[in-house]
C-alpha positions in Angstrom: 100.6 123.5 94.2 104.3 122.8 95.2 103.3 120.5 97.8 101.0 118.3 94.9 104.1 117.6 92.9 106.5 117.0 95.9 103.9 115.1 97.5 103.7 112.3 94.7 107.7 112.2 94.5 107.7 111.7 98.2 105.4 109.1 98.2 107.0 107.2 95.7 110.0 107.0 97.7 108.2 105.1 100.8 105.5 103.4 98.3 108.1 99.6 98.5 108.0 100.4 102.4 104.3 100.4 102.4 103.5 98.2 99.9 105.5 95.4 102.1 104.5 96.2 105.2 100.2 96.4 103.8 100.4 94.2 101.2 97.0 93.5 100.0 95.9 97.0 101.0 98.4 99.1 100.0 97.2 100.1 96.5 94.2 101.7 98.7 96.2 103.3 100.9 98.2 104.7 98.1 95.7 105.8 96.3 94.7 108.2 98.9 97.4 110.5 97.9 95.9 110.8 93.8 92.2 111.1 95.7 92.7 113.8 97.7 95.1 115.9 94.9 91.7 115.7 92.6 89.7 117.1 95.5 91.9 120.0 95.8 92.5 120.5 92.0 88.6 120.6 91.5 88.8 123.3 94.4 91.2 125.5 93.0 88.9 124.9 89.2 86.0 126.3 91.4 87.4 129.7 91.0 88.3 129.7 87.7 84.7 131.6 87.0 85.7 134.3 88.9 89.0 135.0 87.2 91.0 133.1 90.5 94.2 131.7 88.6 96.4 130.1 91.5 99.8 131.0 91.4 102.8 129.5 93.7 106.6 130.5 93.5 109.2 128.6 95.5 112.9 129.7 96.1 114.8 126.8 94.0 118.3 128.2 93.5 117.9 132.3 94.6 121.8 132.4 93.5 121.2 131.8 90.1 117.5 133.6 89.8 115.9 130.1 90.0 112.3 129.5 91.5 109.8 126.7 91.2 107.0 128.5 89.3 103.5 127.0 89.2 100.3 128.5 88.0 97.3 126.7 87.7 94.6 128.7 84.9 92.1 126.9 82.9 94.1 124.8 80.5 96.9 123.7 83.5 93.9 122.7 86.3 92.4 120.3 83.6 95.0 118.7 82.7 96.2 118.3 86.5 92.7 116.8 87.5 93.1 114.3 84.6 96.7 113.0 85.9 95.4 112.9 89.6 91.7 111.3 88.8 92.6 109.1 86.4 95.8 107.6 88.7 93.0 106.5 91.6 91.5 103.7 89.9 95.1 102.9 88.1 96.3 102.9 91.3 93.8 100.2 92.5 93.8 98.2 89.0 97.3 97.7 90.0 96.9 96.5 93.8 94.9 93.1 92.0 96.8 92.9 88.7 100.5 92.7 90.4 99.1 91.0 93.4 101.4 88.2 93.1 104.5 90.2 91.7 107.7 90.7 94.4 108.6 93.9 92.3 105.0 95.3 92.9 106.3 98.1 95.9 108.4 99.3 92.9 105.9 99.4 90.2 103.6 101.8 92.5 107.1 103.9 93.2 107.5 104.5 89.6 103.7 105.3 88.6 103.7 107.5 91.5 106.7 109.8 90.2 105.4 109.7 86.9 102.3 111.7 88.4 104.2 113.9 90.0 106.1 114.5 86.9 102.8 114.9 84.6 101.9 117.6 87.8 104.8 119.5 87.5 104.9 119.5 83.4 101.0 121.0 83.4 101.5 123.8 86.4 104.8 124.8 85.5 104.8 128.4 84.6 108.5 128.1 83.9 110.3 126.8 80.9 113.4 125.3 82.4 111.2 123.7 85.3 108.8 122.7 82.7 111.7 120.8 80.5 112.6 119.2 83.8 109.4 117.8 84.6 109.1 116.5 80.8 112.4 114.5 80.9 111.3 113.2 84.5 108.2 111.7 82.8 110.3 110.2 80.4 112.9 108.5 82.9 109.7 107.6 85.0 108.3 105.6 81.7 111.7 104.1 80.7 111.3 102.4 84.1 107.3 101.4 83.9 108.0 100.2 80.1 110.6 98.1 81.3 109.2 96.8 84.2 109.5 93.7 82.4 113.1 93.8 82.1 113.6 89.8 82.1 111.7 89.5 78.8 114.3 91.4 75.7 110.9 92.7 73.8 110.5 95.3 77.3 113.7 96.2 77.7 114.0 97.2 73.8 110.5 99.0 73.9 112.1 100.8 76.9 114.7 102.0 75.5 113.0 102.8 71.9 110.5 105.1 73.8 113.6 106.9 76.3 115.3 107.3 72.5 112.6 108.9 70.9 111.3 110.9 73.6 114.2 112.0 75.1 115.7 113.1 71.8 112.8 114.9 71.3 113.2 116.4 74.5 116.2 117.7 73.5 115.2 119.5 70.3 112.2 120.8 73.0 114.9 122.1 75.1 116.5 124.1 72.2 113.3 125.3 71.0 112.2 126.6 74.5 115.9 128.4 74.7 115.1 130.0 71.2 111.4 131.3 72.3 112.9 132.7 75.7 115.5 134.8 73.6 112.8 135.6 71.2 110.6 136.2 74.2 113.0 137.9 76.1 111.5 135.5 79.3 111.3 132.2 80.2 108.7 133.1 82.1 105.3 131.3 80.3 102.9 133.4 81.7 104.8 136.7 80.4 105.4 134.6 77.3 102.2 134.7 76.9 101.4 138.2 76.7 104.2 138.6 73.9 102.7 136.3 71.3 102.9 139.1 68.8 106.7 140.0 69.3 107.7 136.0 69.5 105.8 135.6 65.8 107.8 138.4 64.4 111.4 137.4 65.3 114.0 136.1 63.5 114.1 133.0 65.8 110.3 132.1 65.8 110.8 129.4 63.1 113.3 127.3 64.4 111.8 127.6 67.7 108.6 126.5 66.1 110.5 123.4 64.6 112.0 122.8 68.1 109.1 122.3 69.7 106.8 120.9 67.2 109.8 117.9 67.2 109.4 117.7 70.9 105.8 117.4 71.0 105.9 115.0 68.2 107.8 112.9 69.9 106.1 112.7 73.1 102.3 112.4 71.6 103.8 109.3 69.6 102.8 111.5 66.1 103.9 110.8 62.7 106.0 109.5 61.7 107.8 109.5 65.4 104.6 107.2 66.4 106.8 103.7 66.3 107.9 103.8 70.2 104.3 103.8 71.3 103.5 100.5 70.0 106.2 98.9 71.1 105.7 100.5 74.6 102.8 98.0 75.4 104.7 95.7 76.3 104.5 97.5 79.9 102.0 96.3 82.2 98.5 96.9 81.6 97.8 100.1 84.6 101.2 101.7 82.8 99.6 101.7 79.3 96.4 103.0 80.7 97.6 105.8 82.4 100.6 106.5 80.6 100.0 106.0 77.2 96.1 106.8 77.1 95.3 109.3 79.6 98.6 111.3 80.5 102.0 111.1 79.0 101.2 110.5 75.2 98.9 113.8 75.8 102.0 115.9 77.3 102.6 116.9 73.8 99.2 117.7 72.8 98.7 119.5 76.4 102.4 121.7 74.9 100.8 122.6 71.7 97.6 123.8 73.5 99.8 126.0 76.2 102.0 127.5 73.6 99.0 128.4 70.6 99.1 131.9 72.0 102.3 132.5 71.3 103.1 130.0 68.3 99.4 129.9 66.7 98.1 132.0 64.7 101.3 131.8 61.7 100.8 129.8 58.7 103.9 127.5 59.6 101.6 126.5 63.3 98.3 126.1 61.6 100.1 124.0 58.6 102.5 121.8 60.5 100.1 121.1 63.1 97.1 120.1 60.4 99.6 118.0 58.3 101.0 115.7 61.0 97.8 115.7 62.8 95.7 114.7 60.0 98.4 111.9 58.6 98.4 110.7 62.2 95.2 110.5 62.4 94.5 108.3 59.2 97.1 106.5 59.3 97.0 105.4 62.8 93.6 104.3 62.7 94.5 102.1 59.2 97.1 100.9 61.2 94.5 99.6 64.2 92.7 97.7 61.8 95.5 95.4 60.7 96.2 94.5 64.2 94.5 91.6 66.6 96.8 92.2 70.0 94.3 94.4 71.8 96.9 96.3 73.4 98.2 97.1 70.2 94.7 97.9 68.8 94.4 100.4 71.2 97.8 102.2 71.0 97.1 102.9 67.4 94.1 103.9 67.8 95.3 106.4 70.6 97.9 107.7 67.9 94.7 108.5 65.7 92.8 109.9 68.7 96.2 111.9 69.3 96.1 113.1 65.6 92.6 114.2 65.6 93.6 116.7 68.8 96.6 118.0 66.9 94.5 118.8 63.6 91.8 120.4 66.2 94.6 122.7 68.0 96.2 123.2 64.3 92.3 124.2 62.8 92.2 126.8 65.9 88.9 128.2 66.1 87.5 128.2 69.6 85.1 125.8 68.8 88.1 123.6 67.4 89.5 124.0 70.9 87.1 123.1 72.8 86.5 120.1 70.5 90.0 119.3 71.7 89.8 120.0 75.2 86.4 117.4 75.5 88.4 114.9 73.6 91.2 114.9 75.7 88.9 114.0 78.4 86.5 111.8 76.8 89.5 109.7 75.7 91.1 109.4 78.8 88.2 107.9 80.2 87.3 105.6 77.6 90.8 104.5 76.3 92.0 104.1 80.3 89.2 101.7 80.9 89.6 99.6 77.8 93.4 99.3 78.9 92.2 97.9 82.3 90.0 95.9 80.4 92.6 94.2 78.5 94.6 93.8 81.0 91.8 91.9 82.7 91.2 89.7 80.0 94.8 88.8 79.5 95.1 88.5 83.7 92.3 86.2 83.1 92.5 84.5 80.3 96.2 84.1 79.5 95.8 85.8 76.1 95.1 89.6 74.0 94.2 88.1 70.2 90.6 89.1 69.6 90.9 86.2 67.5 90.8 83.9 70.3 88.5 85.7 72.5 84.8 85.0 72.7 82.2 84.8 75.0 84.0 86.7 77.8 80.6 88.1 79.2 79.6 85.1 81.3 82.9 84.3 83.1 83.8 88.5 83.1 80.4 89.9 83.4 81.3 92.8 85.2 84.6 93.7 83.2 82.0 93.2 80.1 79.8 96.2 81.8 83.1 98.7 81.6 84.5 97.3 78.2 80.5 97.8 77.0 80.4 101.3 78.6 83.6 102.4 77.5 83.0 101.0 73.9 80.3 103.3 73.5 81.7 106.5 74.3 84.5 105.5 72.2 82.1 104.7 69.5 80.2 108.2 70.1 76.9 106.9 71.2 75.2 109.3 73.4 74.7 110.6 76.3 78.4 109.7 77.3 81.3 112.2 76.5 82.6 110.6 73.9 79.7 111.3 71.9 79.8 115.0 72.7 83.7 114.8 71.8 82.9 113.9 68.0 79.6 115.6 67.6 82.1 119.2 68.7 85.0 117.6 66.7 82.9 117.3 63.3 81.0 121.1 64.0 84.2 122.4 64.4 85.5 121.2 61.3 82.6 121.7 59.0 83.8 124.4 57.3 87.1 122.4 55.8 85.6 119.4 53.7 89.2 117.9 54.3 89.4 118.1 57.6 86.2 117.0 58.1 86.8 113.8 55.7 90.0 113.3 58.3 87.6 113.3 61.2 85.0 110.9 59.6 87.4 108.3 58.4 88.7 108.2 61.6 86.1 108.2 63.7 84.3 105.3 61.4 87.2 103.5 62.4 86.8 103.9 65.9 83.6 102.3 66.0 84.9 99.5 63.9 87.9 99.3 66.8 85.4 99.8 69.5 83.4 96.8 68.2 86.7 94.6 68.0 87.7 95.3 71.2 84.1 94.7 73.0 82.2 93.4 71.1 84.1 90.5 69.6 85.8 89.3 73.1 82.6 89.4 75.3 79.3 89.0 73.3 80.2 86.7 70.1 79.9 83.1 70.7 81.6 81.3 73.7 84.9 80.7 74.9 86.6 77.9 72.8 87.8 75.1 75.4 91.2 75.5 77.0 94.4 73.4 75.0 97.8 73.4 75.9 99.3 76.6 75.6 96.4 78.3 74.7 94.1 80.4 76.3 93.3 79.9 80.1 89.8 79.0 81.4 88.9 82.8 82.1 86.8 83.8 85.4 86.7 87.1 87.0 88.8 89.0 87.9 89.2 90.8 91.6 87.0 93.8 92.6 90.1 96.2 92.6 90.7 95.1 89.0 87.0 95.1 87.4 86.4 98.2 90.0 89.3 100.4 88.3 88.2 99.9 84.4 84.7 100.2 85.3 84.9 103.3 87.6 87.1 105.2 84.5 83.9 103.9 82.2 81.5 105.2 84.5 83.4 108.3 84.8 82.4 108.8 80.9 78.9 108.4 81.4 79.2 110.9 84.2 81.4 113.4 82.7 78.6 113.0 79.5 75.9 113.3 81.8 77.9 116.9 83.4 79.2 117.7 80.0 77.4 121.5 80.9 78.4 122.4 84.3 81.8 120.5 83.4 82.0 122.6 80.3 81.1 125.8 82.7 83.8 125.3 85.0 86.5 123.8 83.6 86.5 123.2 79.5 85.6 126.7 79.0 88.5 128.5 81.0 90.6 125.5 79.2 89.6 126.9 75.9 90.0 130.8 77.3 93.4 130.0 77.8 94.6 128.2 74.6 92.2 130.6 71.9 91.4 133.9 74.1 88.5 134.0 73.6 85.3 131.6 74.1 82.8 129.7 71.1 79.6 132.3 70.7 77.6 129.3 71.3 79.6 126.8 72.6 77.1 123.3 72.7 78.3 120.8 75.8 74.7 119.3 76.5 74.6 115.5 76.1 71.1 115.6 73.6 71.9 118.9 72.2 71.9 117.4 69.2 69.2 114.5 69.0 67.3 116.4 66.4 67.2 115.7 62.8 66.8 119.3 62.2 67.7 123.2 63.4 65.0 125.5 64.5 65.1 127.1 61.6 64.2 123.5 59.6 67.7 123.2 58.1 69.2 119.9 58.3 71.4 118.8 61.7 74.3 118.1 59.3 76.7 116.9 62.2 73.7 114.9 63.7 73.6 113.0 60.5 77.1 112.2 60.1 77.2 111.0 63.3 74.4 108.3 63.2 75.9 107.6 59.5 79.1 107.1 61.2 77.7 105.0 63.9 76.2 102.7 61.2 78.5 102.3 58.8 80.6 101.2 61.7 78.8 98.9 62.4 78.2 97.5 58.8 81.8 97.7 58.8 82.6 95.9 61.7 80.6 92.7 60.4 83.8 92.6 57.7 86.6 93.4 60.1 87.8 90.5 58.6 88.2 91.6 55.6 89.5 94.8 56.3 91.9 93.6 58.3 93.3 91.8 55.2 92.9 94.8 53.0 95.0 97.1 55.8 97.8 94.5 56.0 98.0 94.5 52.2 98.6 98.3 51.9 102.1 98.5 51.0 104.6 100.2 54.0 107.6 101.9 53.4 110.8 100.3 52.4 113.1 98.6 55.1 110.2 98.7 57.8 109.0 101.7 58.3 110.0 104.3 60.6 110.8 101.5 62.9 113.2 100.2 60.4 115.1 103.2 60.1 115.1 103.8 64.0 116.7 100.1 64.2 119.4 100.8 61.6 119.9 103.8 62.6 120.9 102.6 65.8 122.8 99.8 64.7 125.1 102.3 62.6 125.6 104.4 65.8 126.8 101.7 67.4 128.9 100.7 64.6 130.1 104.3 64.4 130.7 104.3 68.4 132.8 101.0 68.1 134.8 102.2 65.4 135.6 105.6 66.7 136.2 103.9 70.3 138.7 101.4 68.0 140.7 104.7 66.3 139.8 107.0 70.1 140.6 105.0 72.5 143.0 102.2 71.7 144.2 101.4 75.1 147.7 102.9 74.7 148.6 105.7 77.4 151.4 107.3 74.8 148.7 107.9 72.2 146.2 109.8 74.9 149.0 111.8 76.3 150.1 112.5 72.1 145.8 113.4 71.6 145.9 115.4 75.2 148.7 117.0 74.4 148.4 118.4 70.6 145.0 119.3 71.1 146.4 121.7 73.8 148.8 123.3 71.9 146.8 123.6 68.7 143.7 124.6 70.8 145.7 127.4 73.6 148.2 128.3 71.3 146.2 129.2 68.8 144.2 131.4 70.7 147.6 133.2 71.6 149.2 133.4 68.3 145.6 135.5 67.3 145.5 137.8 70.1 146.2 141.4 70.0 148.8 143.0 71.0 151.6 141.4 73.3 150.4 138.8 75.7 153.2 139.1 78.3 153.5 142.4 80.3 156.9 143.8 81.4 157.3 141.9 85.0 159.7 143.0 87.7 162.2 140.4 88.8 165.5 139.1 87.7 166.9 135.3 87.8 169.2 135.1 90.2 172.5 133.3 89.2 172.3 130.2 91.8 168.2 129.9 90.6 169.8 129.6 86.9 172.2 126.8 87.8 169.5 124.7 89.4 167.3 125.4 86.2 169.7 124.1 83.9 170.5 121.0 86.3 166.7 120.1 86.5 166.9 120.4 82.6 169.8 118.3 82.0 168.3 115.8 84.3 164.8 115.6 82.8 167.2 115.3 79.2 168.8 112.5 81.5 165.5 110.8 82.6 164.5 110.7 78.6 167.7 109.7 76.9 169.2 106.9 79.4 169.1 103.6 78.9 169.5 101.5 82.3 166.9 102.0 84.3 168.9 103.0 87.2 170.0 105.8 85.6 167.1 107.2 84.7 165.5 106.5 88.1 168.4 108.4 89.5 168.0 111.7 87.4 164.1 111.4 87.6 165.0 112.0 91.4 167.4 114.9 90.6 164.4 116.5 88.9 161.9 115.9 91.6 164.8 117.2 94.5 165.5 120.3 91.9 161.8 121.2 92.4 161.5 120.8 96.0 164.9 123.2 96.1 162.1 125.9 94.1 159.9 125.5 96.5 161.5 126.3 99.5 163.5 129.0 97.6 160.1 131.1 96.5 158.7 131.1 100.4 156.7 127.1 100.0 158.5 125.1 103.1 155.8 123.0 103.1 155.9 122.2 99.6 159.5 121.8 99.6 158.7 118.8 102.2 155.5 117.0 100.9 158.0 117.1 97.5 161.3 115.6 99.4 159.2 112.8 101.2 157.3 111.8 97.9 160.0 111.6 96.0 162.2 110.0 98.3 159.3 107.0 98.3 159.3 107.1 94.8 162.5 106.5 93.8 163.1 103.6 97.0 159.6 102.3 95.4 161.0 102.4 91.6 164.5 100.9 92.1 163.2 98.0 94.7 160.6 96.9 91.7 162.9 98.2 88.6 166.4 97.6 89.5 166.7 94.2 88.1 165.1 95.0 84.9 167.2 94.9 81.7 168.0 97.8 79.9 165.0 99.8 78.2 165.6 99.2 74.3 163.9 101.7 72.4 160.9 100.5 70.3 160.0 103.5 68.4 161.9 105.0 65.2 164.0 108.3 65.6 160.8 110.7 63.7 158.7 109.1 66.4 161.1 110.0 69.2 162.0 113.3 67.2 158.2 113.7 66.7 157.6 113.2 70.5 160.7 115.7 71.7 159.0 118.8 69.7 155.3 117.7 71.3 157.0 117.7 74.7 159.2 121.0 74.1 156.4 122.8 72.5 153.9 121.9 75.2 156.7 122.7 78.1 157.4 126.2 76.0 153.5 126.5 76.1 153.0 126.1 79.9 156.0 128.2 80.6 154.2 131.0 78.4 150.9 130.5 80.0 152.8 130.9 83.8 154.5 133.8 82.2 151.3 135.5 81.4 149.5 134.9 84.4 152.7 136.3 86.8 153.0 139.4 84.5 149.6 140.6 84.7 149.0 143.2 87.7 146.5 143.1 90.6 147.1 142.0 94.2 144.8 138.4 95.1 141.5 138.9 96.3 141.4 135.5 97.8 144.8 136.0 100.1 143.2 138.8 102.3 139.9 137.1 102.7 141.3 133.7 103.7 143.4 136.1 106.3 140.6 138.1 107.6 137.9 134.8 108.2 140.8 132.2 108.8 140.2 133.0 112.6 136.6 134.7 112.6 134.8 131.9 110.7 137.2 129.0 110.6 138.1 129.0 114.3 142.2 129.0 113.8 145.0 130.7 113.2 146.7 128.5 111.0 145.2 130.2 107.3 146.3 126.4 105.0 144.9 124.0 108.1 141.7 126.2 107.8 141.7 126.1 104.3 142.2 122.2 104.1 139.7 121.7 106.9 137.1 124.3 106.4 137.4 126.3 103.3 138.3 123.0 101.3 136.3 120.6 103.8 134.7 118.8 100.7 137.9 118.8 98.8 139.5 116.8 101.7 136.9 114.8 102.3 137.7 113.4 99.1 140.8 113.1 99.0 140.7 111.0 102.7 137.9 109.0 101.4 140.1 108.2 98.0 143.0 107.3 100.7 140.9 105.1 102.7 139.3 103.3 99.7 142.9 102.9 98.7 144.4 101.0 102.4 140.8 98.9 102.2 142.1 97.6 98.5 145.4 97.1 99.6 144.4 95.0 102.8 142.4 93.0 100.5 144.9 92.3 98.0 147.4 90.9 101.0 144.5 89.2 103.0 144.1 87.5 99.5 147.5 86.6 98.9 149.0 83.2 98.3 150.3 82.4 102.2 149.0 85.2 104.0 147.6 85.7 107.4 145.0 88.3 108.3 
């Protein structure tokens, strides 16, 4: 499984080589790579029946204990086959729709990590590897949502969704550290086996509240729904595989993984029915009041979304499996009717249903996917979305709230189903082209109409298979997130189609279905009207959720610019003053409340000539601090600098001594050729602002001194002096232990400090060759 995720990031690294060098033909080519992952992912599912759960380790960092851990059970496998299938005919779409686009090698790099990303999030059996994978989806997205980055409205939508999901990612990462310490692993397959111990720990709440932000965030659920929205302004493939079929179901795909050991508590089953519910309602209220399709269908996702949350949060079996066929059914349906709208506006020039009409003659076979994939989302059987809501409402029978959730939401998804189909390709015709309207709409290319309508098709298919799909793969998916399996799990396309049970009782869900179906469509004839009534139900203050995101960052950068203003003024003094005093408060601090004495008697005396050249150095540095011509100062700046040298070779450091003679011998020749005609320095400060400055200086010299005076009096020989000995000639190749040390030991350290030297003479060239009069 470690080559499937590795694979995608490899390819996206050569995807701008190939798409130059094939041009029309590389969005086939690379949609090889997504082809043949589904192949093998359906292989490994094939064993899932027999209790085969594929497992993979790889060495990652063995010094640390860190191994890329994958495991592919029920729940991971079909979630992996949705990211790989559903990227082949995105994949494609995107070959025709960017056909004309320089940047278009780029686009296929990004989409291509981000399934590799979505890969390693579902098969990671590790925590810290699966946090890495979730941020990776999240940088992969900033760059899809921005792909648009000369328009402003991308590049804010970019960073709004990177905001919001990586700050959620962050409150994931500290709830995943708080469930390993409750846990005692981070390990999720051992995790999973200690559900019981996890729910009784101290730290199982906040670790619940952790993650539940996390997932929020990601799944775009209330009320951290706002970035998803505002992410369609990506391109069309990036919204239908991003933020229909993959990505926005990261969180909901978390939820699922982690019910065995989160479910099952009051606080899971309440948070998760509360912010599922609410999204659920409100997102598909908040469909109604829109006419950008695009934006139509991202709020009807974030309903979908909530209606899978509520499901997980309910927590029967049979609610899980109701989740499970959703997932699926709306990753068909929702993908294709992204492609489709990013036909129509290919085509057409425009995504108002209120200027679309008549789309069925120029687009008639992008009309056959949007009219496939409206059904399913609609619920009209045999396709799997039918089977999605006629599980969702049986599972949720026995909560009349719940099941008033799920019928005023999917009543709305026929209304949007209608809007987005039926109003754009079968009502009336095209009105004639004006300037800057609508463009004269034909059809698109096969790629393009190909991509939506195989994802449609795949509904019909999948509705068709709902049994031996169920058998194989939704089953084991439902093992693994409830333990155990629905007594009589229904998956048959026409299970239902009966008025009444064997027994002659009413088909309840069957009739709330067709009710559903409709009232939709009775509903639809006044979408009108609804729209008006939605748009006049009264938001919160200041905008929303999106309003307080957008002053919330406005007042951190307010908050940045005025600490950067106090911070960071552009004075060297005050840094050294901030640097300083934070040092002595911070060290000494630490000292004055340590036990006991901190310096150990130390053998040693100073030596009488060692004193004298102390107290010279001193009286110069006094010298360096007090004078006022410049000469002077530079002068006794150099008796310090020669005083140290003296040190150095006095306590066995020749070589010191002499890099310190030659330096300071350039520095002082450097200092008084630039600073000897220079007027005397006249102080600028007041004497409590010198006097303030002389105790900062003393107290942090006094503090150093200490610290020096510690470290020589504690006991115990170097460990790093007989080592450097014993391999200096072994396994460095010389005699010399500091050339082996610079060279070998410290090759990277070196490396540095020639390349900083180098970068340096390059500058200085340029600055001559530059010059006023000069001659290269």
């Amino acid at each position: 499984m470690a080559f499937a995720v590795l694979s995608g990031l490899v390819l996206s690294l050569a995807a701008p080589l190939i798409s130059r060098w094939l041009r029309g033909a590389a969005a086939w080519v690379l949609a090889l790579l997504p082809l043949g992952l589904t192949a093998y992912f359906a292989h490994l599912a094939a064993g899932l029946n027999q209790g085969e759960i594929a497992r993979e380790s790889v060495s990652f960092v063995p010094v640390l204990g860190l191994s890329l851990s994958f495991r592919g059970d029920g729940l991971g496998l079909l979630f992996a086959l949705l990211v790989s299938a559903v990227a082949v005919p995105v994949v494609v779409f995107s070959g025709g729709y960017l056909k004309d686009d320089p940047r278009r090698g780029s686009f296929f790099a990004y989409l291509l990590a981000f399934m590799a990303a979505m890969l390693g999030l579902v098969l990671s059996d590790d925590l810290i590897v699966l946090y890495a994978f979730w941020e990776l989806t999240s940088v992969a997205s900033y760059f899809l949502i921005a792909f648009g980055f000369t328009e402003p409205e991308s590049r804010d939508a970019a960073w709004r969704a990177l905001l919001v999901t990586s700050g959620g990612g962050l409150c994931l990462l500290a709830g995943f550290l708080l469930l390993g310490a409750a846990g005692g692993t981070l390990s999720v397959s051992e995790l999973l086996t200690r559900g019981d111990a996890v729910r009784e720990h101290r730290l199982y709440l906040p670790a619940l509240a952790c993650i539940g932000v996390g997932a929020a965030a990601k799944s775009a659920q209330v009320p951290l729904h706002f970035w998803l929205p505002s992410a369609m302004t990506a391109p069309a493939p990036a919204s239908a595989y991003l933020h229909s079929a993959t990505m926005v179901k990261a969180g909901v795909y978390l939820l699922a993984r982690l019910s065995p050991v989160l479910g099952a508590t009051a606080a899971f089953r309440g948070g998760a029915l509360a912010v599922g519910a609410a999204s659920a309602v409100l997102g598909a209220i908040f469909a109604l009041r829109e006419t950008d399709m695009k934006r139509i269908l991202a709020y009807s996702t974030i309903s979908a979304l909530g209606t899978m949350v509520a499901l997980l949060g309910w927590g029967t079996p049979e609610a899980v499996l109701a989740a499970m066929v959703y997932v699926v059914a709306h990753a068909a349906y929702k993908g294709s009717l992204f492609l489709v709208t990013g036909s129509i506006d290919h085509a057409a020039g425009t995504r108002d249903v209120r200027e679309l009409s008549g789309l069925r003659r120029a687009m008639p076979l992008t009309a056959v996917a949007a009219a496939i994939a409206g059904l399913s989302m609609a619920g009209v059987p045999p396709l799997l979305g039918f089977a999605a809501k006629e599980l969702t409402l049986a599972a949720l029978l026995s909560s009349p709230a719940l099941l008033a959730v799920a019928v005023v939401a999917g009543l709305v998804n026929v209304v949007l189903a209608c809007v987005t189909t039926v109003g754009p390709f079968l009502s009336g015709t095209m009105a004639p082209r004006e300037e800057g309207g609508p463009r004269e709409p034909r059809e698109v290319s096969a790629g393009m109409w190909g991509g939506s309508l195989v994802l449609a098709l795949g509904g019909v298919g999948l509705g068709l298979l709902s049994r031996p799909l169920g058998e194989r793969l939704l089953l084991p998916a439902t093992a693994a997130v409830a333990g155990r399996l629905p007594e009589r799990p229904h998956l048959s396309p026409i299970h239902g189609l009966s008025l009444f049970h064997e027994d002659g009782s009413l088909h309840v869900v069957l009739v709330l279905g067709l009710g559903m179906l409709a009232v939709g469509g009775v509903l639809y004839l006044l979408a009108g009207r609804l729209r008006v009534a939605a748009a006049r139900i009264p938001r919160l203050p200041g905008g929303g959720m999106s309003g307080l995101y957008e002053a919330g960052l406005a007042g951190l950068f307010r908050g940045a610019g005025a600490h950067t203003r106090v911070i960071q003024d552009g004075k060297l003094r005050h840094y050294m003053l901030a640097t300083i005093a934070v040092s002595i408060l911070a060290v000494g601090g630490a000292l004055a409340a340590a036990p006991g004495p901190i310096v150990r008697e130390a053998s040693g005396e100073v030596r009488s000539y060692e004193g004298v050249l102390a107290a010279v150095v001193i009286a110069a540095a006094v010298v360096v601090a007090a004078a006022r011509p410049l000469l002077l100062s530079i002068t006794a700046m150099g008796v310090v600098g020669y005083g140290v040298a003296l040190f150095f070779a006095l306590f066995g450091a020749p070589d010191l001594a002499m890099t310190q003679l030659a330096t300071e011998t350039l520095t002082i020749l450097l200092l008084v050729l630039v600073l000897y005609r220079m007027p005397p320095v006249v102080p600028r400060s007041s004497r409590a602002v010198r006097a303030r400055d002389a105790a900062l200086a003393l107290a942090g010299g006094g503090l150093m001194g200490l610290l020096v005076r510690m470290v020589e009096s504690e006991p115990g020989a170097s460990r790093l002096t007989p080592y450097f000995a014993e391999n200096s000639a072994g396994r460095g190749h010389g005699r010399n232990v500091v050339n082996v040390l610079l060279v070998d030991f410290r090759a990277l350290d070196t490396l540095g400090e020639i390349t900083v030297l180098a970068v340096a003479a390059l500058g200085l060239r340029a600055l001559i060759k530059l010059s006023p009069g000069a001659r290269a």
